[in-house]
N, C-alpha and C positions, 0 to 999 in steps of 0.2 A: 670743069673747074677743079673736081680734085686731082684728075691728071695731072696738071700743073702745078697744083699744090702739093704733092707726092715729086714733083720735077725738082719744083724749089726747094724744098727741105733736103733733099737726097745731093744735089750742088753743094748746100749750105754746106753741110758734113762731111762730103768728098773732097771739096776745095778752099774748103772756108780756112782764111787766112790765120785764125784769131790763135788757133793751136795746131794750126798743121794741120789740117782736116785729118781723112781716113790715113793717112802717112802715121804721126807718132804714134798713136796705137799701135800696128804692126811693129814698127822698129822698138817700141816698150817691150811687146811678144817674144819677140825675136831675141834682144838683149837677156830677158830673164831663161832663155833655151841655153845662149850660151853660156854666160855666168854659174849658172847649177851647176854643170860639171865641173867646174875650177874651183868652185864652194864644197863638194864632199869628195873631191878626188877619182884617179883614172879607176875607178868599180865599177866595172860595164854592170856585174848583173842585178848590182845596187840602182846603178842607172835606170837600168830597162826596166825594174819593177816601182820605181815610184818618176820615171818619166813623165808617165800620163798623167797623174795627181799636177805635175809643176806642169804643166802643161794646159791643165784647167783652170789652176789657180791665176797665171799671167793671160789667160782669157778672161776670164772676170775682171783684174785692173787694166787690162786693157779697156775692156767696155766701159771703165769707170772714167775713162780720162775724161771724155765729151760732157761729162751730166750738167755741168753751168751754163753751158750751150744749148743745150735742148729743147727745154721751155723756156726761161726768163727770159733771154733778151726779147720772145716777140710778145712777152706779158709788158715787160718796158717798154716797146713800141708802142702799145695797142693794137696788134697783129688780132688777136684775138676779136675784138669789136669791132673791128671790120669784116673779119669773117663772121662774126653771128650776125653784122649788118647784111649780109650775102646770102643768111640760110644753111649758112656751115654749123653745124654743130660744134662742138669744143670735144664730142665725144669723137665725130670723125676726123678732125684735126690730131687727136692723139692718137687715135687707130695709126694713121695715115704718119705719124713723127715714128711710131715703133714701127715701121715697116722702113721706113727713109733709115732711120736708125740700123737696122739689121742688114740693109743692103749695104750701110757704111764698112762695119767691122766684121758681119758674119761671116760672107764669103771670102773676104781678104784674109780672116783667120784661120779658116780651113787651109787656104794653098799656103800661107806660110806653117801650117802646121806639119808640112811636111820634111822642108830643111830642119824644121825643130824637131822633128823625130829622130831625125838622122844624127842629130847633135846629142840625142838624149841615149841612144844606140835603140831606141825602139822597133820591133821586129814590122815586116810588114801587115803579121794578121794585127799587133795589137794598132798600127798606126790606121788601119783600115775600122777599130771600134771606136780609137777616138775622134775620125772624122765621121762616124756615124755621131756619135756622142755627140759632137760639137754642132752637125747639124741638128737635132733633136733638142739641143739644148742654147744654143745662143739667142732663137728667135725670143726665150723667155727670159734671159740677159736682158735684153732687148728692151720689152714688156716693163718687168721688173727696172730697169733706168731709167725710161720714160715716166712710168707712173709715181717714181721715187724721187724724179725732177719736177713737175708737176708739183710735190707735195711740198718741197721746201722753197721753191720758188716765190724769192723774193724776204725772205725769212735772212737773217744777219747770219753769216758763217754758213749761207743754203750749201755752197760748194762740199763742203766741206762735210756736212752734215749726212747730205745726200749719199758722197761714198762711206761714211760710218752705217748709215742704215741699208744698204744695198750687200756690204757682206755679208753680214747675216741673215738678210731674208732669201741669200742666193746659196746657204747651204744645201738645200734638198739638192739642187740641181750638182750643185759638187759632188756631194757624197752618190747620187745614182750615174752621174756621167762618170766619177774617177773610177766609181766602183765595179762598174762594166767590163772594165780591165781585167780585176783579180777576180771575177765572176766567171770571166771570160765570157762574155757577148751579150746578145742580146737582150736578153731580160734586163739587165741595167740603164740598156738606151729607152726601152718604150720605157720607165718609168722615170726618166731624164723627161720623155717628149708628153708624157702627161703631167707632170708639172710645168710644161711648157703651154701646152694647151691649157692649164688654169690660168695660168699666168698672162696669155693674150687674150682670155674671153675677160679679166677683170680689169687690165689696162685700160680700157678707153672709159669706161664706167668712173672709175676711182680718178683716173687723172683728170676728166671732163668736170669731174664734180669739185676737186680740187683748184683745179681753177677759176670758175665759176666763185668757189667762195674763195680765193682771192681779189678777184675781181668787184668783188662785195664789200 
């Protein structure tokens, strides 16, 4: 049963009609790769050293396009009530939406991370830390949408609201993923992937319970 339930969420947001599923996010990506350099002019080494920051940053609104999709529409269904009629929890429902979620935009943003380097002139060791970076770090994007859809779900202006509180509670991950760069490596990505790891152990907890007292 959650097999299927991880099938159907992960469709939703692959194909789902309503915004172009996993499509205009990448093409949002993509657009803000090539734009930057016609915004501060042909300075490669200006380029290459804040690349990976605009790089991070159009990862982040990317993840942000989906957040009105994520939860409401099945709280407006009552999707919800019928999975706790089934024994589904609401907390492995949201597990199971942040994973659906990150197989949406995660991996599709790493491979376009790549023509985005090449636009940004980024060298290959540093494109090789921001697709660590961005592994280590999207799955808590992820996390962090989900649990911040959940929370305003159903709330007047939720759309809206949801991506105002999602930038800033997605600074750490900015600041250790962009920072890895000018750090130069590693140490920047494990503290990317452990505020990732907080980020997925408190998602199912907080969005479940968010729910629930919607649902109330």
């Amino acid at each position: 049963m959650l097999t299927g339930l991880l099938r159907r969420d992960l469709a939703q947001m692959l194909f789902g009609a309503r915004r172009g599923g996993a499509v205009l996010p990448i093409l949002f990506f993509l657009s803000v790769a090539m734009l930057y350099p016609f915004a501060i002019g042909p300075d490669a080494p200006l380029l290459a050293r804040t690349g990976g920051g605009v790089i991070w940053v159009a990862a982040l609104l990317a993840a942000i396009l989906p957040l009105d999709r994520l939860v409401e529409p099945d709280i407006e269904l009552g999707m919800f009530d019928q999975w706790a009629l089934r024994g589904i929890s609401e907390e492995w429902v949201i597990a199971l939406r942040v994973l659906a979620h990150w197989l949406s935009f995660g991996p599709p943003l790493m491979l376009a991370a790549v023509p985005a380097s090449a636009l940004l002139g980024l060298s290959s060791e540093a494109l090789r830390i921001v697709e660590l970076g961005l592994l280590a770090g999207t799955p808590g994007l992820a996390a962090l949408g989900v649990t911040v859809a959940a929370i305003t779900a159903g709330l007047r202006g939720g759309a809206a609201l949801s991506g105002l509180l999602v930038i800033p509670l997605a600074v750490p991950l900015l600041i250790f993923g962009a920072g890895s760069l000018s750090t130069g490596g590693e140490g920047g990505v494990a503290l990317t992937g452990a505020v990732s790891l907080v980020l997925l152990a408190i998602a199912p907890f907080a969005g479940g319970a968010a729910v629930r007292a919607g649902r109330d």
